[in-house]
N, C-alpha and C positions, 0 to 999 in steps of 0.2 A: 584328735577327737576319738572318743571309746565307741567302739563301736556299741550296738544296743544290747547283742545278749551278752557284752564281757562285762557285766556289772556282777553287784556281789547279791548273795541273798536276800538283806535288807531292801535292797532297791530295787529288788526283783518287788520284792514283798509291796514297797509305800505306790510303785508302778505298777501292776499288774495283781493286786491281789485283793479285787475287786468282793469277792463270795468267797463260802467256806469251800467250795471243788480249790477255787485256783489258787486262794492259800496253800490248803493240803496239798495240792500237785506240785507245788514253791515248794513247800519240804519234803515232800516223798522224792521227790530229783535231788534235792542238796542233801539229805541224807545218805541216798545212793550214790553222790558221786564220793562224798566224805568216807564211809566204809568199805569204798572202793579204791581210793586214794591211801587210805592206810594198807591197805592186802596189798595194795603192789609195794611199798616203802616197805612190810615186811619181810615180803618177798627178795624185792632187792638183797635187803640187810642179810635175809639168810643163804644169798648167794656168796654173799660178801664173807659170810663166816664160813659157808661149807668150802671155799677155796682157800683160805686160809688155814681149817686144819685137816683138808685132804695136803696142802703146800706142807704143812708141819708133820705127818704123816708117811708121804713120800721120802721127803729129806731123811728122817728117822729112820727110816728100815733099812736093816743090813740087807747088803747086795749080794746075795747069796745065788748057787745054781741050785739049790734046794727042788725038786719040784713037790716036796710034801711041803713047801712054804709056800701059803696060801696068803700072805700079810700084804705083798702085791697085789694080788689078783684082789680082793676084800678092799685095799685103797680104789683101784679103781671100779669095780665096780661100785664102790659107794660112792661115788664121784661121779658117774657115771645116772645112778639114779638121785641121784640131790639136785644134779642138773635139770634132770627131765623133770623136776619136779617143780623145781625153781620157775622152770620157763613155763610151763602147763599154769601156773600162777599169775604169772606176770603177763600171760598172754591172755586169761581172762578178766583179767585187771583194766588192761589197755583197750578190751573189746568193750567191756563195761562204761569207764570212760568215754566213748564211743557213741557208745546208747542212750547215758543220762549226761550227755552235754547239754550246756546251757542251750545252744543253738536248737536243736530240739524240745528244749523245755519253752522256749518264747515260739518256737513253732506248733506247740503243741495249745499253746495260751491264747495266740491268735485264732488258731481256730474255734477252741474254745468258745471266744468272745464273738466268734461269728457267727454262732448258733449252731456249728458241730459237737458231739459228745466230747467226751475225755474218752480215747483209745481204749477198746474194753479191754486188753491185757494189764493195762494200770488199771482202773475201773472198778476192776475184780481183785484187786491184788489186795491180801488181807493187810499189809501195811496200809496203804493207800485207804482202804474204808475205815483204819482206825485213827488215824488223820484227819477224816472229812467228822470225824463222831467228836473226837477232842476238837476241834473248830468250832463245833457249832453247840460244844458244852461250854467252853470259855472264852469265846467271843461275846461281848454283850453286843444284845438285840438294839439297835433303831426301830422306833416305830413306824412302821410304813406308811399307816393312816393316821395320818395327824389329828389329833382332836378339836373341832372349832373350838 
């Protein structure tokens, strides 16, 4: 059995995407976790290559007692900061993730729909109101009063 919030965006969408708030908050979340998901994958990848040519790097330098051979000390420290940089990435990646999980997006919809606001830090967030403005520019209108 799936649980409720492991569903994909669509069925976020045909379930819960009742008004133009809780459509746009459906994408302002899947968009965030989508260009969140990519920064850690390029993150990874560039872990992946900055060890591969500090590895190709290392291997290559003649092993000298030179101390005016600075070719060492320059691998590692490039290695050194490629890492810290990699991880400061990955590590905001993974907090993000985090943040716009789906489990919080169906926590955030329920309330929603119980007559709390949408969290004024999403709210206010200039994605999030340009989302709510495209919704209710191409969404077509029901009419709500019916005509006898």
């Amino acid at each position: 059995m799936v649980k409720e919030y492991k569903i994909d965006q669509m069925t976020f969408l045909k379930k819960y995407g009742r008004d133009d708030s809780s459509s746009a908050l459906i994408y302002f979340y899947f968009a965030k976790r989508s260009k969140t998901k990519s920064m850690v994958l390029m993150a990874l990848s560039a872990s992946a290559m900055v060890g591969l040519f500090s590895a190709i790097e290392l291997a290559n330098s003649p092993q000298t007692n030179n101390p005016d051979d600075f070719a060492d000390a320059f691998a590692f420290l490039w290695l050194a900061l490629s890492i810290y940089a990699v991880a400061t990435f990955t590590t905001i990646g993974i907090v993000r993730l985090i943040k716009y999980s789906r489990k919080k997006l169906l926590h955030h919809l329920k309330n929603y729909f119980d007559g709390n606001p949408i969290p004024p830090n999403i709210a206010r967030s200039k994605a999030f109101q340009k989302l709510v403005f495209l919704q209710h520019r191409l969404v077509p209108r029901r009419n709500v009063f019916p005509r006898d």
